[in-house]
PAZAPA-4460 file (N, C-alpha, C; in steps of 0.05 Angstrom, whole numbers, plus 32768, in hexadecimal, padded with zeros to 4 digits):
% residues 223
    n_x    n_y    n_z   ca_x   ca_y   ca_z    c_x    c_y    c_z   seq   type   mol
   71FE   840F   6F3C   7219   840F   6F31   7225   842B   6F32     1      X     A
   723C   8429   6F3A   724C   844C   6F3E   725C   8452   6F25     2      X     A
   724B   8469   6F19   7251   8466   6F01   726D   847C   6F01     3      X     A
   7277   8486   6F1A   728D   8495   6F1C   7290   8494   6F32     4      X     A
   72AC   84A6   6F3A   72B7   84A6   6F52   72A3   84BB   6F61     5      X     A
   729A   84D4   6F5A   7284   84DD   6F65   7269   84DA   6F67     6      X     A
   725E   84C2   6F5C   7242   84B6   6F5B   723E   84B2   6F79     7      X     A
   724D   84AC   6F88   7246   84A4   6FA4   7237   84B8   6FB4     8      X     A
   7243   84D1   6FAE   723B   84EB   6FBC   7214   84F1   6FAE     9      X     A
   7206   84E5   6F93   71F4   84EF   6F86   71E1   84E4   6F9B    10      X     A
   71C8   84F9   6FA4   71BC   84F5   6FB0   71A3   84E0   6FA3    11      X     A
   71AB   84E3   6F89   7191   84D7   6F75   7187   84B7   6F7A    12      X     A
   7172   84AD   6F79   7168   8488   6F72   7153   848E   6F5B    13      X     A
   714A   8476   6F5A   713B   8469   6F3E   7125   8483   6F3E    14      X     A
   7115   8482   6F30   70F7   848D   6F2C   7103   84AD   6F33    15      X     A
   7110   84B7   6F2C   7118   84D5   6F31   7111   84E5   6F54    16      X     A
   711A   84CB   6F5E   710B   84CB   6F7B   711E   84D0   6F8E    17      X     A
   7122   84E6   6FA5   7144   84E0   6FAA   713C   84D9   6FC7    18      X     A
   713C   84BC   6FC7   7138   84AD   6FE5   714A   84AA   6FF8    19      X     A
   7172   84B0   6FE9   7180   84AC   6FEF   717B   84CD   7011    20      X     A
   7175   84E1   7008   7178   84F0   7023   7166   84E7   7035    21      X     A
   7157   84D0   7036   7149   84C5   704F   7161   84BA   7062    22      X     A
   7176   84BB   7061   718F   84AF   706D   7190   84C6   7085    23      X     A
   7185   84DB   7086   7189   84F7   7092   717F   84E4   70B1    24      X     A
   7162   84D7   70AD   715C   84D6   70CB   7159   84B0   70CC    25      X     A
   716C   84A9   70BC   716F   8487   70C6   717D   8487   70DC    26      X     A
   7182   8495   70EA   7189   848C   7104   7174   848E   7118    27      X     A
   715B   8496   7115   714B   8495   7124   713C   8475   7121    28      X     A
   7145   8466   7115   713A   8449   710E   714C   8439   710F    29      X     A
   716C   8441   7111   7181   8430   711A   718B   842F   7132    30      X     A
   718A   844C   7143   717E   8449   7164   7171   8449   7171    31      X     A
   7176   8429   7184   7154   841A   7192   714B   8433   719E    32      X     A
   7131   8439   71A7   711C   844C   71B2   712D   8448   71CD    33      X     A
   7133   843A   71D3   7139   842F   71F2   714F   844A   71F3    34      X     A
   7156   8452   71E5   7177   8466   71F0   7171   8479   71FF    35      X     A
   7159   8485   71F2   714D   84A2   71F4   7143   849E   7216    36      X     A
   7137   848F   7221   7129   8487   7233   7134   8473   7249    37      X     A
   713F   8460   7244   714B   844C   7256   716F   8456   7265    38      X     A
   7175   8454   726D   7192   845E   7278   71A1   8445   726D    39      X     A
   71B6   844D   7264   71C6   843C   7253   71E4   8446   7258    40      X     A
   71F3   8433   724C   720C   843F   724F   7213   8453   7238    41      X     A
   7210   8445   7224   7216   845A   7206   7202   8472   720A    42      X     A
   71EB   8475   721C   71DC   848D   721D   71EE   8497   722F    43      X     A
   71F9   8498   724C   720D   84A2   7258   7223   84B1   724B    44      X     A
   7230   849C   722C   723F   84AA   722A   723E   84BD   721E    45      X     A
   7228   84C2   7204   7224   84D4   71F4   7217   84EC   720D    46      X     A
   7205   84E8   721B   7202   8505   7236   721D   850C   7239    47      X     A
   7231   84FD   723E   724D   850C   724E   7255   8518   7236    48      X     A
   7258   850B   7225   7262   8524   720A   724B   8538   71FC    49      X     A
   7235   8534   7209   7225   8555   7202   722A   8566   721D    50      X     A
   722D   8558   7237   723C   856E   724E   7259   8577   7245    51      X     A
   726C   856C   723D   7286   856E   7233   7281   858F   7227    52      X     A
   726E   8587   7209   7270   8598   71F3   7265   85BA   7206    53      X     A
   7250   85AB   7214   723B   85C6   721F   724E   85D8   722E    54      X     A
   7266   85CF   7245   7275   85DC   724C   7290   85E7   723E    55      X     A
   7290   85E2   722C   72A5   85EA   7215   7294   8603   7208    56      X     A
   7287   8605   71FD   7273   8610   71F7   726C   8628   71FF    57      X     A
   7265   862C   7220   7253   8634   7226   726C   8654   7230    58      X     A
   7286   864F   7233   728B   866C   7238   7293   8678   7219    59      X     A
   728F   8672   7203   728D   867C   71E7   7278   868E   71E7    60      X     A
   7259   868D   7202   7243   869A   71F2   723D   86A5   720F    61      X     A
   7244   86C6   7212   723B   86D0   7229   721F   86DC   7226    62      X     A
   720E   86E0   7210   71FB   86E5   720F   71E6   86CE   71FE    63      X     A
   71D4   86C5   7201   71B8   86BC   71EE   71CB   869D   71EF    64      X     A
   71CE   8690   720E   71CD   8677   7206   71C2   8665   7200    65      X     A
   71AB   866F   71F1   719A   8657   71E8   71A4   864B   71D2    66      X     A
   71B4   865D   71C9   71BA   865A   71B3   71CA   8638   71B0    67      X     A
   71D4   8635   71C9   71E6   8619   71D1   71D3   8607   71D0    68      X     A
   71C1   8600   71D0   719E   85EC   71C6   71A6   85EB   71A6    69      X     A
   71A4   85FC   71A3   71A5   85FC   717C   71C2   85ED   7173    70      X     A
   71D1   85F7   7179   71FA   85EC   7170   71F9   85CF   7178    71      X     A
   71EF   85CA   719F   71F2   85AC   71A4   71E0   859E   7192    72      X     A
   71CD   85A1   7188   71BB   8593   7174   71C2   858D   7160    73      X     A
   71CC   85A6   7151   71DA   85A6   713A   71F8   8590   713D    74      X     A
   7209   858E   7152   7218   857D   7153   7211   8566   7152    75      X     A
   71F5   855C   715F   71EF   8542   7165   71E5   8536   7148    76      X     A
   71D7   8546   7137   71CE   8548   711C   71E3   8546   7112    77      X     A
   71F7   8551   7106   720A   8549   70F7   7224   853C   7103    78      X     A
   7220   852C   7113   7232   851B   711F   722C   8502   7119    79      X     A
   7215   84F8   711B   7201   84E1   7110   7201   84E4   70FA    80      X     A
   71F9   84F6   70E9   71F6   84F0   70D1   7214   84EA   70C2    81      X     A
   722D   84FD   70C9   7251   84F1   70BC   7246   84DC   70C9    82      X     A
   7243   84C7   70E1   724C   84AB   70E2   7237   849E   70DD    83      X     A
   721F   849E   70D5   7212   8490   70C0   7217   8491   70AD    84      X     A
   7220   84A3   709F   7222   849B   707F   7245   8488   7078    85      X     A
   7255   847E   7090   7267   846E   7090   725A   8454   708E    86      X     A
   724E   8453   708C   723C   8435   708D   723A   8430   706E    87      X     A
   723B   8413   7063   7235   8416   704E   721C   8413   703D    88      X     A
   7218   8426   7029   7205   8423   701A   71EF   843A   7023    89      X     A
   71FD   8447   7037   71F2   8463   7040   71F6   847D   7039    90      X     A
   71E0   848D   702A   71EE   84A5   701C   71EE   84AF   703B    91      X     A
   720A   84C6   7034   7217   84D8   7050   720B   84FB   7042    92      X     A
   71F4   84FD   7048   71E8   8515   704B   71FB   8530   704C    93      X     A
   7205   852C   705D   721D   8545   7064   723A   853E   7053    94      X     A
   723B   853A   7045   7244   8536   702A   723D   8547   700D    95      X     A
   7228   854B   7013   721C   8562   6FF7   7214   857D   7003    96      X     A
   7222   858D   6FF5   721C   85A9   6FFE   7203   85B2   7002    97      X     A
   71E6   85A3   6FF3   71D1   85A7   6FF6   71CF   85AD   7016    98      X     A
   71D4   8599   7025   71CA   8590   7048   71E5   85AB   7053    99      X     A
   71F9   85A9   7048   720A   85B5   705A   7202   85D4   7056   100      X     A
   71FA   85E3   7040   71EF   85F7   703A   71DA   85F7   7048   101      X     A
   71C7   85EB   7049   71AD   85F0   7051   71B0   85FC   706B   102      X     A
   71BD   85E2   7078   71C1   85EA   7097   71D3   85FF   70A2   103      X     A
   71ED   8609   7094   71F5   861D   7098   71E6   863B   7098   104      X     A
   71DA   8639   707B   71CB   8643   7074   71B0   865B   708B   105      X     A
   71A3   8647   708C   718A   8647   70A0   7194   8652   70BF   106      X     A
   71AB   8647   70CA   71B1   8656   70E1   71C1   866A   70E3   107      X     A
   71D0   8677   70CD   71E2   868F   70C9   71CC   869A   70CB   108      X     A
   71B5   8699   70B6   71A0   86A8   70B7   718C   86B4   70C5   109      X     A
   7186   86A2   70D1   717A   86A1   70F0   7181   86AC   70FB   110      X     A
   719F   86AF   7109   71B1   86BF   711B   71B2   86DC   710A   111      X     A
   71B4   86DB   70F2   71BB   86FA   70E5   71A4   870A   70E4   112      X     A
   7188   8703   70E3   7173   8715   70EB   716E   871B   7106   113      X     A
   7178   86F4   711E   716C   8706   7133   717F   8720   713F   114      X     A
   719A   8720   712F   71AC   8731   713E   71A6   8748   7139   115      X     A
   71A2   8750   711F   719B   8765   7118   7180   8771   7121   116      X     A
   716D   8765   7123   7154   876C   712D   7150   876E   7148   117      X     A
   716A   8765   715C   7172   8773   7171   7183   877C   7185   118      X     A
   7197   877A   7172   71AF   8784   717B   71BD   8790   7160   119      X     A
   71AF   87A5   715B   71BA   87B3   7138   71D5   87C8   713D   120      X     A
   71CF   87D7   7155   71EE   87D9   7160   720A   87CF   7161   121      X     A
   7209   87BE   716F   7218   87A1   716C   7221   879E   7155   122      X     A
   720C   878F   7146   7219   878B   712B   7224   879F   711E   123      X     A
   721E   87B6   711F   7228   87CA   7106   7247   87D2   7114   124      X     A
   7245   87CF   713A   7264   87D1   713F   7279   87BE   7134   125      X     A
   726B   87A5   7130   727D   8788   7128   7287   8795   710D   126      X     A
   7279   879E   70F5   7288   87A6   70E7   72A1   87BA   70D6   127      X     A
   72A4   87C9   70F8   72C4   87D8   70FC   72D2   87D3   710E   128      X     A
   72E6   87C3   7111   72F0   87BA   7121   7305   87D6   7136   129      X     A
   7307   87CD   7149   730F   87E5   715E   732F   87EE   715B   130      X     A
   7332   880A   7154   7350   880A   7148   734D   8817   7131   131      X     A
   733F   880C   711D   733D   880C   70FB   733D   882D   70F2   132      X     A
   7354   8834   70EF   7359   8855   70DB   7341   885D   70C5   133      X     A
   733D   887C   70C9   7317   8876   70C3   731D   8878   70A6   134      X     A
   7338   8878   708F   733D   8879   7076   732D   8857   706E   135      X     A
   7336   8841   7086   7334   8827   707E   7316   8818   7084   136      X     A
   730D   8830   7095   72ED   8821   709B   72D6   881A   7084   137      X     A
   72D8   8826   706C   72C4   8821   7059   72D1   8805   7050   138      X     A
   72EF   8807   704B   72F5   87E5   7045   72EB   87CA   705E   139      X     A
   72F0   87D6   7076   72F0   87BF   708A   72CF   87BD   708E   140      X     A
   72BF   87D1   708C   72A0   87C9   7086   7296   87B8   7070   141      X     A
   72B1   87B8   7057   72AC   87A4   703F   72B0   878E   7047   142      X     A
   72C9   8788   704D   72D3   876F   705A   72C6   8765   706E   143      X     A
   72BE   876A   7080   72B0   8766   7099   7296   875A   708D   144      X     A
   7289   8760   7079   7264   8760   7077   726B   874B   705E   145      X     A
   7283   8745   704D   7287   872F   7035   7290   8715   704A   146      X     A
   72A3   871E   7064   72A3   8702   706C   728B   86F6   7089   147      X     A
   7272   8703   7088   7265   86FC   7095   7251   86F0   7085   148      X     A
   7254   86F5   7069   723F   86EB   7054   7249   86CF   704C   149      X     A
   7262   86CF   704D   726D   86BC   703E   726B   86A9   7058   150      X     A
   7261   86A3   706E   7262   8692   7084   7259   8677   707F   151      X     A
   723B   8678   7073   7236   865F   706A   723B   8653   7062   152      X     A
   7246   865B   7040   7259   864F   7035   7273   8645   703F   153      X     A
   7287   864E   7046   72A0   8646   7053   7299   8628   7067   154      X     A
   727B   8632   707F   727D   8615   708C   726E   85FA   7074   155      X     A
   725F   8607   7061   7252   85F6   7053   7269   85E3   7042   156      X     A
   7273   85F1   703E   7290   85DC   7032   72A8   85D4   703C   157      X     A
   72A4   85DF   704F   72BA   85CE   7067   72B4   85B4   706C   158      X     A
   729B   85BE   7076   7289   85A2   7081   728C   857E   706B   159      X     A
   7278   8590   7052   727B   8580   703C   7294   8577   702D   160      X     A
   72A5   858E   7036   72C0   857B   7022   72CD   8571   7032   161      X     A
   72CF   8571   7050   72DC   8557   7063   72D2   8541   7056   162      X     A
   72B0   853D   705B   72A6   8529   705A   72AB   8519   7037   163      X     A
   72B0   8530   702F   72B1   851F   7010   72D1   8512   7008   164      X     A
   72E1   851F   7012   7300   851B   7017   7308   8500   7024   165      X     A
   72F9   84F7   703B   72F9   84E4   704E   72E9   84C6   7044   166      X     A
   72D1   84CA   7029   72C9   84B9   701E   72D0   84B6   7006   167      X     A
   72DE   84C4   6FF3   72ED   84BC   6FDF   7302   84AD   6FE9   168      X     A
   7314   84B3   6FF8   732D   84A7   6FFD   7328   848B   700C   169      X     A
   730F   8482   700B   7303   846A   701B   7301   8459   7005   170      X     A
   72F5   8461   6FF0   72E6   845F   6FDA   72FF   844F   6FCA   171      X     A
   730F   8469   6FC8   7328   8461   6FB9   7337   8447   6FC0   172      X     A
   7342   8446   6FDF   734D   8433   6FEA   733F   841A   6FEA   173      X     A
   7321   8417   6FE8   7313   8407   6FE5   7315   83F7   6FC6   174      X     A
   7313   8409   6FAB   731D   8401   6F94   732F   83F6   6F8D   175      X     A
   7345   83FF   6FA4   735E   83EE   6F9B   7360   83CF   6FAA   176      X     A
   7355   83C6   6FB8   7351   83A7   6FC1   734F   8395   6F9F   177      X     A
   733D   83A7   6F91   7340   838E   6F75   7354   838D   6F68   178      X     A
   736C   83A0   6F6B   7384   839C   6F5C   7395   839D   6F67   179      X     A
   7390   839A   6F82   73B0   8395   6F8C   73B9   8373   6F8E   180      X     A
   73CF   836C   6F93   73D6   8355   6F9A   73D3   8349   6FB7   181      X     A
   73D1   832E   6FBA   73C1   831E   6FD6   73D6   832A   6FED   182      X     A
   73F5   832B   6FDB   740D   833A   6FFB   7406   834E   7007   183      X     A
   73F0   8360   6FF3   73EF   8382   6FF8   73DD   8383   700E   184      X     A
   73CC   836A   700C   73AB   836D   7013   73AC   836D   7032   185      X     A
   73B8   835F   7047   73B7   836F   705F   73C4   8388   706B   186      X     A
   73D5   839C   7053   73D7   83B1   705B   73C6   83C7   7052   187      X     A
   73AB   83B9   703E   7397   83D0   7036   7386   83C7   7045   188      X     A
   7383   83AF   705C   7376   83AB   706F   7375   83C3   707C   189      X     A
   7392   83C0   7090   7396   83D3   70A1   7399   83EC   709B   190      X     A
   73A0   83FA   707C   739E   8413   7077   7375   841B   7080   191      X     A
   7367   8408   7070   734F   840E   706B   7345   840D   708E   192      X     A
   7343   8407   709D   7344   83FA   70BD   7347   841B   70C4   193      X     A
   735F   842B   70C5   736F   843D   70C5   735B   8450   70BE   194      X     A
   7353   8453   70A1   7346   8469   709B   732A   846E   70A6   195      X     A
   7320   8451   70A8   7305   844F   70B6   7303   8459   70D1   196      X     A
   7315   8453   70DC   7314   8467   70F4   731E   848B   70F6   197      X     A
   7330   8483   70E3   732B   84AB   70DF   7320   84BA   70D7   198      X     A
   7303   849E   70CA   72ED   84B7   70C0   72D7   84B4   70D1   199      X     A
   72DE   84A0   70E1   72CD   84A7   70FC   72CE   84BF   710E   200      X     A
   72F0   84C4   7110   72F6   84DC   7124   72E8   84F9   711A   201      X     A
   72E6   84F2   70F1   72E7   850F   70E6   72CC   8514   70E3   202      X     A
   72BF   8500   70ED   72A1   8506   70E8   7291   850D   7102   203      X     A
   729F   850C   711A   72A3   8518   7135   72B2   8537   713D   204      X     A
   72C2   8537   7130   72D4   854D   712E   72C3   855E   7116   205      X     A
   72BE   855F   70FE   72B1   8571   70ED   729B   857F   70F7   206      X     A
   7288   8568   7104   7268   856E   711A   7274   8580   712A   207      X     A
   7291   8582   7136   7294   8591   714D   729D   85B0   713B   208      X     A
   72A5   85A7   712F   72B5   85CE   7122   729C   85D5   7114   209      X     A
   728B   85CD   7107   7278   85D7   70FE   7267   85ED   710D   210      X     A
   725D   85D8   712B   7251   85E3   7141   7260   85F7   7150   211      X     A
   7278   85F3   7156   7281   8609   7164   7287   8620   7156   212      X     A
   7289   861E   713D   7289   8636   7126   726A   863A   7125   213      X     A
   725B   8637   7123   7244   8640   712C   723C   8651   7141   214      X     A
   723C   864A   715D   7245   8653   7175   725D   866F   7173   215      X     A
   7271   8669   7166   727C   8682   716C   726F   869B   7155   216      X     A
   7264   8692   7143   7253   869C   712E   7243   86B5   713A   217      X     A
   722F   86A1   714C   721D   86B6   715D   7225   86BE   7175   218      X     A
   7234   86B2   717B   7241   86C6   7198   724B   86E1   7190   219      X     A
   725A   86E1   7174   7263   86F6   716F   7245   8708   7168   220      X     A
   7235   8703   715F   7220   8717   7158   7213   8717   7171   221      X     A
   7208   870F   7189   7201   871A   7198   7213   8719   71B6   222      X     A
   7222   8717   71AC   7239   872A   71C6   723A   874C   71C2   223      X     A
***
């Protein structure tokens, strides 16, 4: 029973057990084995949109493209997981700052030691920008090093409050079917029809700004 309008987002179940984040890799049990291995058409199409992304991508990062392995992953990971948790009765992982932190988290981090540990140059140029009057450089070294800290955060709740924005307003429009009247009811059809597909797009589109903010994340540290 939802005992509020934000109960949906609680990762929590019975026995203090939180089973609900096993939703992270139900897609490895909701797509047949056959995808990975057999040539398919829906495998076709998802390849042409990881070539799509890879050449979009790939002139962002003139140095350490490996780094484009990590972002396309990360897209494919949180692209599946926004359109699994549209399903019902599926907690949406990337919904709680827990998952969106974590993962922000872990690769700012990653990227911010290996940059520094070898390219310490670099970085310490990134934090005066070229031009900057030397009265203003102790400020733009502040500014510069508060908004490289603050990175995780910013994508960690971007991420999460699309996704939470896009399922309240589902939620809501969904509540109102019990009180509206039978005239109303095929235009909260088609409103709800409507939204369902725009939180399809936004759960395609979020996977994408996430990753490519990632990508330009570390391009900028090791360029």
């Amino acid at each position: 029973m939802m005992v509020n309008l934000f109960s949906i987002f609680d990762p929590s179940t019975k026995f203090m057990l939180s089973f609900n984040w096993l939703s992270i890799v139900i897609f490895f049990f909701v797509l047949p084995l056959q995808m990975w291995v057999l040539p398919a058409r829906h495998k076709q199409l998802f390849i042409s949109l990881l070539s799509y992304l890879f050449k979009e991508f790939s002139p962002l990062v003139k140095k350490g493209s490996f780094i484009l392995i990590v972002t396309m992953s990360i897209f494919v990971f949180i692209s599946v997981n926004n359109s699994m948790g549209l399903l019902p009765y599926v907690f949406t992982a990337s919904s709680h700052p827990v998952f969106t932190l974590t993962l922000a988290l872990s690769f700012w981090l990653g990227t911010f030691i290996y940059t520094w540990l070898n390219n310490t140059t670099n970085s310490l140029t990134h934090l005066i920008p070229v031009g900057t009057p030397y009265f203003l450089m102790p400020f733009m070294v502040l500014i510069e090093t508060i908004s490289s800290i603050i990175r995780p955060g910013t994508l960690a709740v971007r991420l999460a409050a699309n996704m939470i924005a896009g399922h309240l307003l589902m939620v809501l429009l969904s509540s109102a079917f019990l009180f509206s009247p039978y005239s109303s009811l095929p235009l909260l059809y088609l409103a709800q029809a409507l939204l369902s597909l725009l939180e399809m797009a936004v759960a395609l589109i979020q996977a994408y700004v996430f990753s490519i903010l990632l990508t330009l994340y570390s391009a900028e540290s090791m360029n």
